[in-house]
C-alpha positions in Angstrom: 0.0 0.0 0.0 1.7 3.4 -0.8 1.7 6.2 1.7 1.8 9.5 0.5 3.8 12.0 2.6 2.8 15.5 3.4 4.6 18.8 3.9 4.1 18.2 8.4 2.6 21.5 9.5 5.4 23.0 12.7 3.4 25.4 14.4 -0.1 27.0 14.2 1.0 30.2 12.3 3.4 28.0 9.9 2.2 28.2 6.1 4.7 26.7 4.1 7.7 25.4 4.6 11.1 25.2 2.4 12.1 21.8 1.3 16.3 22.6 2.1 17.2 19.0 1.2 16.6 15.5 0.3 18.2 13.2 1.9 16.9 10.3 -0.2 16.4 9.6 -4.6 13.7 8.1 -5.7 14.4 4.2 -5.3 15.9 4.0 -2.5 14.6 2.0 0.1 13.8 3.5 3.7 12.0 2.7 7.4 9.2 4.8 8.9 11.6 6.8 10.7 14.1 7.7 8.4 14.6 11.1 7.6 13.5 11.6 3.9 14.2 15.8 3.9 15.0 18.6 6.0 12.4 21.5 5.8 12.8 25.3 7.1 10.3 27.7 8.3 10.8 31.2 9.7 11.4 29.7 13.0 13.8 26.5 12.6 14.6 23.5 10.6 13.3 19.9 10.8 13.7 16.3 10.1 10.8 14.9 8.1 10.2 11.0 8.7 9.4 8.9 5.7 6.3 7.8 8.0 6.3 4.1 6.3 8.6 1.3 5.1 9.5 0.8 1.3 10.8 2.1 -1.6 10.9 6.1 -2.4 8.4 5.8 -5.2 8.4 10.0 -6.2 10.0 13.1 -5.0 7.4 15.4 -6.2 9.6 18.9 -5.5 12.7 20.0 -6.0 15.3 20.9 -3.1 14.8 24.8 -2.4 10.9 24.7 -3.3 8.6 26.4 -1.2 5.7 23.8 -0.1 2.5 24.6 1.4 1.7 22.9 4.4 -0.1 19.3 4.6 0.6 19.3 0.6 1.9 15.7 -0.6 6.1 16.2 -1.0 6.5 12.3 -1.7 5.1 9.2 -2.5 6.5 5.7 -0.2 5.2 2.3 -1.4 6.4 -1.3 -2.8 8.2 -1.5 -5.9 6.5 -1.2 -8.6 3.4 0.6 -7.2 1.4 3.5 -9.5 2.3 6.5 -7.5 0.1 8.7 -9.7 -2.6 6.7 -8.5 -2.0 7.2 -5.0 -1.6 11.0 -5.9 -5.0 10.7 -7.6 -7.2 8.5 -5.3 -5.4 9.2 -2.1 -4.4 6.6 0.8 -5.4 4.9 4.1 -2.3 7.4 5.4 -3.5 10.4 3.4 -7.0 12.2 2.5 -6.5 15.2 0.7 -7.2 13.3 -2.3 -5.6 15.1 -5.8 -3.0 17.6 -4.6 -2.9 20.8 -5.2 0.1 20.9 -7.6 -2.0 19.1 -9.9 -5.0 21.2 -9.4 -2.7 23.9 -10.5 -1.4 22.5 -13.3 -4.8 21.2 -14.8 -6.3 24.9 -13.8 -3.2 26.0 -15.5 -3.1 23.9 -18.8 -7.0 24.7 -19.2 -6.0 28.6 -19.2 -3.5 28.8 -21.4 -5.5 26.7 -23.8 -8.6 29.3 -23.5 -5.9 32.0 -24.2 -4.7 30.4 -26.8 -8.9 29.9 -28.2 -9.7 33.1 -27.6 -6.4 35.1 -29.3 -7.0 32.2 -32.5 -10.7 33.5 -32.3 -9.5 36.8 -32.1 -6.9 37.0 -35.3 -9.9 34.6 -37.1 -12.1 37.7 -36.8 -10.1 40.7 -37.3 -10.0 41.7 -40.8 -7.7 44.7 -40.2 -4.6 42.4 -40.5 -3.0 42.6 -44.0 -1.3 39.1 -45.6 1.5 40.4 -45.0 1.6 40.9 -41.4 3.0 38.5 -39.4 0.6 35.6 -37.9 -0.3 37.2 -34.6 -3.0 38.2 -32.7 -4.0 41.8 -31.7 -3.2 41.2 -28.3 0.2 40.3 -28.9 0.7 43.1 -31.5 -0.6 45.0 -29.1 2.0 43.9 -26.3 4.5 43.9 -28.4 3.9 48.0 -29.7 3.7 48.6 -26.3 6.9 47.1 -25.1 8.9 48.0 -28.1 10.0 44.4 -28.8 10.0 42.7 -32.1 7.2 40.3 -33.2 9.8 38.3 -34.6 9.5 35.4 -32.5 8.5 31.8 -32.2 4.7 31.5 -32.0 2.9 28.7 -29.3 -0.5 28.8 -30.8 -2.7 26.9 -33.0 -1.2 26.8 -36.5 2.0 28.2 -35.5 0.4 32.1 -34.0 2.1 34.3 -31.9 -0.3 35.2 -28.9 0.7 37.1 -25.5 2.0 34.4 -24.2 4.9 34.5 -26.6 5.3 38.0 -26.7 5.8 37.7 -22.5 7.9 34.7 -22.9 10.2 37.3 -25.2 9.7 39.9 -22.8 11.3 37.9 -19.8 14.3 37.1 -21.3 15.2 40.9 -22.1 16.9 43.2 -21.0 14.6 45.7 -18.9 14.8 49.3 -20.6 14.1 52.5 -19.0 11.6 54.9 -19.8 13.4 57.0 -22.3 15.2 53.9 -24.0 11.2 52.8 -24.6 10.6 55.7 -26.7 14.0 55.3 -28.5 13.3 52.2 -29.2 11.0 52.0 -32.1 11.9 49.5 -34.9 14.8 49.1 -33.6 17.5 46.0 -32.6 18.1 46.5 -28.7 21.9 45.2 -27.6 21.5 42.1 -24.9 22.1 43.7 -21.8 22.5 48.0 -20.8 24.7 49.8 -18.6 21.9 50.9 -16.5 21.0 49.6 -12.4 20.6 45.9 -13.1 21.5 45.6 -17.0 18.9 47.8 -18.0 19.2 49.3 -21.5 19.2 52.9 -21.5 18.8 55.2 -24.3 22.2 56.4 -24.8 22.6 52.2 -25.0 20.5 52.1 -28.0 22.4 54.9 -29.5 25.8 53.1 -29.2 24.2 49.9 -30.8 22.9 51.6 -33.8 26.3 53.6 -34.2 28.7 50.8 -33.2 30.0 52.9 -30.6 29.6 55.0 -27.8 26.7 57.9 -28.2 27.3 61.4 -27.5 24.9 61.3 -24.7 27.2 58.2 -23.1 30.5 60.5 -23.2 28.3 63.8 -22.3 27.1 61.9 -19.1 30.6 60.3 -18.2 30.2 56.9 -19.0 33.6 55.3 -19.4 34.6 54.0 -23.0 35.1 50.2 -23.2 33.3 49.5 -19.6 29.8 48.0 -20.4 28.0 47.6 -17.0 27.9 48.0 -13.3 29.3 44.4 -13.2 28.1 41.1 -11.8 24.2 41.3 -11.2 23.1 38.4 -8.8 19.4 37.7 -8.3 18.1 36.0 -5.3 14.7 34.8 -5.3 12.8 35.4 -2.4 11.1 32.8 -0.6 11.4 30.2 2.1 11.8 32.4 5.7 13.2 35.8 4.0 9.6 35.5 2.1 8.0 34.7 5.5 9.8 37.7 7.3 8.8 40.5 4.3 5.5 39.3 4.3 5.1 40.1 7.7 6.8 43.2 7.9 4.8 44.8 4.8 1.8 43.4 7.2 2.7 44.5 10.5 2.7 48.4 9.0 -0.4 47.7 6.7 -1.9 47.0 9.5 -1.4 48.9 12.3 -0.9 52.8 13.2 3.3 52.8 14.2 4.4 55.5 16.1 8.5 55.7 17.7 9.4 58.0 20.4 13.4 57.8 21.2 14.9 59.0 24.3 18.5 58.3 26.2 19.4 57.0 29.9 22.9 58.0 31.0 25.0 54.5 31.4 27.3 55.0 34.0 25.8 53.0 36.5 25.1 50.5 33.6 28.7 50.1 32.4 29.9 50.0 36.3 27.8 47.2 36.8 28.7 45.4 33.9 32.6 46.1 34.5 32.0 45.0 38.1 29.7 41.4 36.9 32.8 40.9 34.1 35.4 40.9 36.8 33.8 39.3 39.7 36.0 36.7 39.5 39.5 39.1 40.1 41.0 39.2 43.3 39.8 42.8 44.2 38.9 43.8 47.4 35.8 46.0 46.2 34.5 42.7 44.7 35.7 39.4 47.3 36.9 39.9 50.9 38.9 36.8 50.5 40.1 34.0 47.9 37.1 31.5 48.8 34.2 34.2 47.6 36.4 34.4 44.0 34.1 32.5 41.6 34.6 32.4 37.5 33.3 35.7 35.4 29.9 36.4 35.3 29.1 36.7 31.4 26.3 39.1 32.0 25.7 41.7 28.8 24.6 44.7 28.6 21.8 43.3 26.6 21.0 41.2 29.4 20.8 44.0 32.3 18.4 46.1 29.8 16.6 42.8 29.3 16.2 42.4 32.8 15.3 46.0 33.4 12.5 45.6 31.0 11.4 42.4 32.7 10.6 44.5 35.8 9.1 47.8 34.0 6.4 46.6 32.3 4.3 44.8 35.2 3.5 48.4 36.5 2.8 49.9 32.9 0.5 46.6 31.7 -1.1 48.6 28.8 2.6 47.8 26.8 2.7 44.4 27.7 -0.3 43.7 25.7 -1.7 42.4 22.3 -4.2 43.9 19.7 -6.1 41.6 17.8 -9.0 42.7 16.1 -10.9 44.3 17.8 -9.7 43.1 20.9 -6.9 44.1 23.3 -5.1 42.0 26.1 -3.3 43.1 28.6 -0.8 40.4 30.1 0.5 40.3 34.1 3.4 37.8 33.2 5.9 39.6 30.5 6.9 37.2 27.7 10.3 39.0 26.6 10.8 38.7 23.2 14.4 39.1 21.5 15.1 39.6 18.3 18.0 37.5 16.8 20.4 37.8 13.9 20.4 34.9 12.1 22.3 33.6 8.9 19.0 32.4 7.7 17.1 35.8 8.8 15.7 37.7 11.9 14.0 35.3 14.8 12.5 35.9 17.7 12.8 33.5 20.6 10.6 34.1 24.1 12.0 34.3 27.5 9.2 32.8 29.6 7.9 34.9 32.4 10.9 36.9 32.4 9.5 39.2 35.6 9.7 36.1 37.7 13.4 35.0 36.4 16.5 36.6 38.2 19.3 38.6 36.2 21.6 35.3 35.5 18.5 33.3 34.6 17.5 35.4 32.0 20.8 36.1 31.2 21.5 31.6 30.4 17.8 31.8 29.3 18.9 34.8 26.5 22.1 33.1 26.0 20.6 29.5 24.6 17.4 30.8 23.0 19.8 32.8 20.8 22.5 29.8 20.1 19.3 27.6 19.1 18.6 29.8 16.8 21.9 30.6 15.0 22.2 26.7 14.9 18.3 25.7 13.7 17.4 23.5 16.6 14.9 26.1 17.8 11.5 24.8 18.7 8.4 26.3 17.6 7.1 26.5 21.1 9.7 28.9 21.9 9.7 31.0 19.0 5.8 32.3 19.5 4.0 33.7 22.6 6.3 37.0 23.0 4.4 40.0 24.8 6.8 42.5 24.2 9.9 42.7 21.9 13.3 43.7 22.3 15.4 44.1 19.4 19.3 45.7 20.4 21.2 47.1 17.3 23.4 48.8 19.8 26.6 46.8 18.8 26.2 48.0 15.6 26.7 51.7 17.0 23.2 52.5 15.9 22.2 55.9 17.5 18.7 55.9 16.3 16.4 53.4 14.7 12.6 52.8 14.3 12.2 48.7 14.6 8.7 47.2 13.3 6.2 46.0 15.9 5.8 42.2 16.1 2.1 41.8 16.0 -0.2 41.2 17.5 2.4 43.4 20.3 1.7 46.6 20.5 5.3 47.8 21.3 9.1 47.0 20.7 12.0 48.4 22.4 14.7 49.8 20.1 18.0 49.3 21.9 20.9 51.8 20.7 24.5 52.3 21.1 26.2 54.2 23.8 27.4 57.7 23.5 29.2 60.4 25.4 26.5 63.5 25.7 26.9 66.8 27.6 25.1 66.8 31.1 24.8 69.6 33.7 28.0 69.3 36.4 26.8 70.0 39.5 30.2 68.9 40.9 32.8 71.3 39.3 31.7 75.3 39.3 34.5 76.2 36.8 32.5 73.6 34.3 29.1 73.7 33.9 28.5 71.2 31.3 30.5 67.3 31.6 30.2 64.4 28.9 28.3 61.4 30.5 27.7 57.9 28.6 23.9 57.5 27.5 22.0 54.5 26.0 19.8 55.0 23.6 16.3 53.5 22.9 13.7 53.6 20.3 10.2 53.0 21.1 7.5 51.8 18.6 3.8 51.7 19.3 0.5 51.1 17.7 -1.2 54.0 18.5 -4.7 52.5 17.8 -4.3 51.3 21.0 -1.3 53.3 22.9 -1.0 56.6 22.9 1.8 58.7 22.8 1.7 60.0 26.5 1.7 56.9 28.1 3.6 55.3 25.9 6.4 58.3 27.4 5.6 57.4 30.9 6.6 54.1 30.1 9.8 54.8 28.6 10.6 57.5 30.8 10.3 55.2 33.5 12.4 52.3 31.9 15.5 55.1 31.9 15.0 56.1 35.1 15.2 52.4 35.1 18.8 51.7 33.5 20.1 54.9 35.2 19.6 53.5 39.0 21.2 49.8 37.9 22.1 49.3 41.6 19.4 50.1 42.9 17.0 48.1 40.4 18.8 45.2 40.9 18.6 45.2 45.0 14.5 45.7 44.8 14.9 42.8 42.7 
């Protein structure tokens, strides 16, 4: 009996997922748990089980395709088995019936089949065409005028016609013009490539190729003789998580109102305490009174400390620790820190569980291994959903200022910035009245369909009153 194996669905809010590789060919033979492919999402990567014994019938997608989720990717059976059949009745193991590739290529086939009808039907009835005009149809004509490309091409329909299709086909395999070299470009041969952004041929392109050479308006605007080209173009499809991530970024500010406030806390007790954590275990007498309190370094970040400093802010300022959806908002007691990570495969955001309830080197070992699972792909989906509020820290990139996209459903994130020196009042010195103090930065975003901006203030004014009295936060607990 063959089993037909589906794309596994990893998480509620998963889609699709990316097929990264096979790890078995058609033929070869396999158990229930041997792992036929590993798949991405936007969260992590996973091992997908050939879920039966026997032969690998059909692969039916390519390494690097983008599947839908709970879409057939295989086909497992005995030798010899009709895996078309099982695609086309289904199995005891699978009930989706016909998958939807097919569906799509049927709906596909019957399209281009009606556009091919309908252009025929089209040509058959407009007289306007003289013998000895090519075979096309007016649509293509039509395209092609409009594009400025020759008709001179291969025709896919009935009796030999060019119809759009061809016309597009042409189309996509050129060079992309610009504006002016469109209107240049009338019955004329366009060169293969342009020296424009991306290969695009520009007018003074179509000059040089009718002259040979290099047009006057080339020289005029400084192009250099004998250089065709900005050089090596490469093109990147996007899809698999960096499709995921754009998606949701064109959709988190389609659908919400985002508003950023910045401010700055001054750092000194923050750097003081993170100096003092990073050589706890030195033989100072500020730090142990004798050799038996010496213990290792504390790796605590500054990242960590404004992490933790969060953790204890937002319980008293609950209408940021909250979630819009719909029509609905819901405020949280229990802060689910988000953190945004860097990853080679693209930004993730792992949770910190009740991170009000964790102390400063929990959260610290928790922030520490949600990040490392990420990086390496053996996060779970479990702990890359659930966040209540964001924090996303550019400051080692010596950002100053930034305005970072709300996570919905959230309705804030926490911009962390670099440190900088910045004048202050000296109370200390009369001669002086202005010193230079170390400040952190932070930029706030809100929905403001639910937040407004003055409380929104309050919060973050509180948060750097926050970071500026380290010590003391950190004794309150």
């Amino acid at each position: 009996m063959t089993h037909v194996l589906i794309m596994p669905r990893q998480g509620n809010t998963v889609e699709s997922c990316l097929i990264q590789e096979w790890k078995v060919k058609e033929g070869d033979a396999v158990k229930s748990d041997t792992t036929v492919c590993i798949v991405e999402t936007d969260k992590a990567t996973f091992d997908v089980p050939a879920g039966a014994d026997g032969i690998i019938l059909k692969l039916l997608h390519n390494a690097g395709d983008d599947v839908p989720v709970l879409q057939p990717i295989a086909v497992v059976g005995a030798a010899g088995e009709n895996w078309q059949a099982a695609l086309g009745t289904g199995s005891k193991n699978d009930s989706h019936g016909d998958t939807e590739a097919q569906r799509t290529l049927s709906q596909d086939a019957s399209r281009r089949d009606a556009e091919a009808q309908r252009e025929n039907k089209e040509y058959i009835e407009t007289p306007s065409l003289r013998e000895d005009d090519p075979i096309i149809s007016p649509r293509a004509k039509n395209l092609a005028a409009k594009e400025q490309i020759s008709t001179a091409v291969p025709g896919t329909g009935p009796g030999g016609r060019i119809i759009e299709r061809d016309i597009k086909a042409a189309l996509a395999n050129r060079a992309p013009l610009t504006a002016a070299a469109k209107a240049a470009a009338a019955g004329t041969t366009l060169p293969d490539t342009g020296t424009g952004l991306g290969g695009r041929i520009t007018a003074a392109d179509i000059s040089a190729y009718k002259t040979g050479g290099v047009s006057d308006t080339a020289v005029a605007a400084g192009t250099v003789v004998g250089i065709a080209g900005e050089g090596a173009v490469t093109e990147t499809p996007i899809k698999g998580i960096r499709k995921i991530i754009a998606d949701r970024m064109i959709g988190s500010l389609s659908e919400s109102a985002q508003f950023t406030l910045n401010a700055s806390a001054c750092a000194v007790q923050l750097q003081e305490l993170r100096k003092w954590l990073k050589n706890k275990g030195e033989p100072k007498k500020a730090i142990a009174s004798s050799a038996a309190e010496e213990t290792e370094p504390v790796k605590i970040t500054v990242n960590d400390l404004i992490l933790y400093t969060v953790s204890r802010v937002l319980p008293s300022h609950q209408y940021m620790n909250a979630h819009k959806i719909g029509d609905l908002y819901r405020t949280f007691e229990r802060v689910h820190l988000g953190m945004a990570v860097d990853t080679p495969r693209g930004l993730m955001v792992p949770v910190i569980r009740n991170a009000n309830l964790l102390s400063l080197k929990q959260i610290s070992a928790e922030a520490k291994r949600l990040a490392a699972a990420c990086q390496n792909g053996t996060a779970k989906p479990d702990e890359l959903g659930g966040s209540t509020f964001t924090v996303s820290n550019l400051g080692n990139f010596g950002i100053t200022s930034f305005t970072p996209v709300l996570n919905l459903p959230e309705v804030a994130i926490l911009g962390v910035c670099g440190i900088e020196l910045k004048p202050v009042e000296n109370s200390d010195d009369d001669e002086c009245a202005f010193a230079f103090a170390p400040h952190i930065g932070f930029s706030l975003t809100i929905n403001h369909q639910v937040v407004d901006g003055a409380p929104a203030a309050r919060f973050l004014k509180a948060l750097c009153q926050a970071v500026e009295n380290m010590y003391l936060q950190l004794a309150s607990g």
